[in-house]
C-alpha positions in Angstrom: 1.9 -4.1 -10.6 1.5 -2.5 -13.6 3.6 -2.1 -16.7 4.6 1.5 -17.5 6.9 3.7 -19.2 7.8 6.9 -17.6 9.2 10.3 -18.9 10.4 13.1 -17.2 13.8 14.8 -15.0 16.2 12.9 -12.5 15.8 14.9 -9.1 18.8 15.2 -7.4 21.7 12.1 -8.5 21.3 8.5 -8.3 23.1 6.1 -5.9 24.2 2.9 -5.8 23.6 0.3 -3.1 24.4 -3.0 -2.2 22.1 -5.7 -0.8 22.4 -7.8 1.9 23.3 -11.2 -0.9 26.3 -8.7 -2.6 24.2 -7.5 -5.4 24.1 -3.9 -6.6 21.1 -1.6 -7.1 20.6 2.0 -8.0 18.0 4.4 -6.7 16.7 7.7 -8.2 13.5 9.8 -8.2 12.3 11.2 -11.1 10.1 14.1 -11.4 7.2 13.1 -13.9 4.1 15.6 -15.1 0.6 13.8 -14.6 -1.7 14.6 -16.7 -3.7 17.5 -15.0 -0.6 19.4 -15.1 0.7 18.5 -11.3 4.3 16.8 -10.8 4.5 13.1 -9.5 7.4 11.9 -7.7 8.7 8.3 -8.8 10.6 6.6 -6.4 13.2 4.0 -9.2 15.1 1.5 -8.0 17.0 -1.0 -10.7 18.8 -4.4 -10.5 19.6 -4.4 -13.8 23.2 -2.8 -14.9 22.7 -1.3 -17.9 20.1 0.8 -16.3 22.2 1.2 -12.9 25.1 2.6 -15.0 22.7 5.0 -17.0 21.1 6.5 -14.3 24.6 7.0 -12.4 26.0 8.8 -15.3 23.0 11.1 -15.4 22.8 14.8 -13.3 20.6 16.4 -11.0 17.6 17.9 -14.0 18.6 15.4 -16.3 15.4 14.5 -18.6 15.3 9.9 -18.9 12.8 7.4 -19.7 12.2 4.9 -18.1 10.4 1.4 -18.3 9.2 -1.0 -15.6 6.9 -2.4 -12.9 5.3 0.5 -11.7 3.0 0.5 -8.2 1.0 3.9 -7.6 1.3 4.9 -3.8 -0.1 7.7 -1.7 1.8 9.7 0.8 0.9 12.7 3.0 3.0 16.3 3.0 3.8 18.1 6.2 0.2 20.3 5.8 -1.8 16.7 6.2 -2.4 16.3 2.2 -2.5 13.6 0.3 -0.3 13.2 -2.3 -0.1 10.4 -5.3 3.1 8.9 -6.1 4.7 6.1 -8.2 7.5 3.3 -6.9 8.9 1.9 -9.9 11.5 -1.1 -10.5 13.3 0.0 -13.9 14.5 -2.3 -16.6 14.9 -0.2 -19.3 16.3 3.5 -18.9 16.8 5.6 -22.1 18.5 9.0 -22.3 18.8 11.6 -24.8 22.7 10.1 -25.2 21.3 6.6 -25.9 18.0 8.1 -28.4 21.5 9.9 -30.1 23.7 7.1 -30.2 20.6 4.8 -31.8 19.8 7.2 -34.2 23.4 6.8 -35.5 23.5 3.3 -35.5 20.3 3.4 -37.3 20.0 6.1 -39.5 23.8 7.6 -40.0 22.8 10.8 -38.4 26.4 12.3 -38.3 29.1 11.1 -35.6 28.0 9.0 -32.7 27.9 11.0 -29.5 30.9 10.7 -26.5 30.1 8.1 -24.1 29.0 9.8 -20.9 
């Protein structure tokens, strides 16, 4: 695994999900640009709940952060071609609501913003 922190826009809306022991999970994809300009496709899942109740108050397009184990995969589209992708378990997940909110803790940057 490998440590990484990823940027880029919720595709479609989380979900939550329960495991076999009782605990809760939430899974999302996030739509990330590489760095040759293609989109990958990260495939989030989080056991943590401050990050499960971030990414379920987040919509479809909405940009996040997030920061975790990540393990590249590949997978193959319907033409036959290869394509890269990225699992990642979340521990961290910041959104333009929490970099607000921090700034105003911090810095006094006018009121704090509405919880979401």
């Amino acid at each position: 695994m490998i440590d990484g922190l990823i940027a880029g826009h919720l595709v479609g809306l989380a979900e939550t999900r329960q495991g076999k022991n009782g605990s809760t999970f939430a899974l999302a994809k996030v739509k990330a640009m590489a760095g040759d300009g293609e989109s990958l496709i990260v495939n989030v899942i989080t056991f943590a709940a401050e990050a499960s109740a971030a990414l379920m108050a987040l919509d479809d397009g909405d940009s996040v952060a997030l920061a975790g184990a990540l393990t590249p995969k590949v997978w193959t589209d319907k033409q036959g071609n290869t394509r890269p992708a990225l699992d990642m378990v979340a521990t961290q997940v910041l959104t333009t609501y929490h970099a607000a909110r921090k700034q105003h803790v911090l810095g006094g940057l006018g009121e704090a913003p509405l919880s979401p």
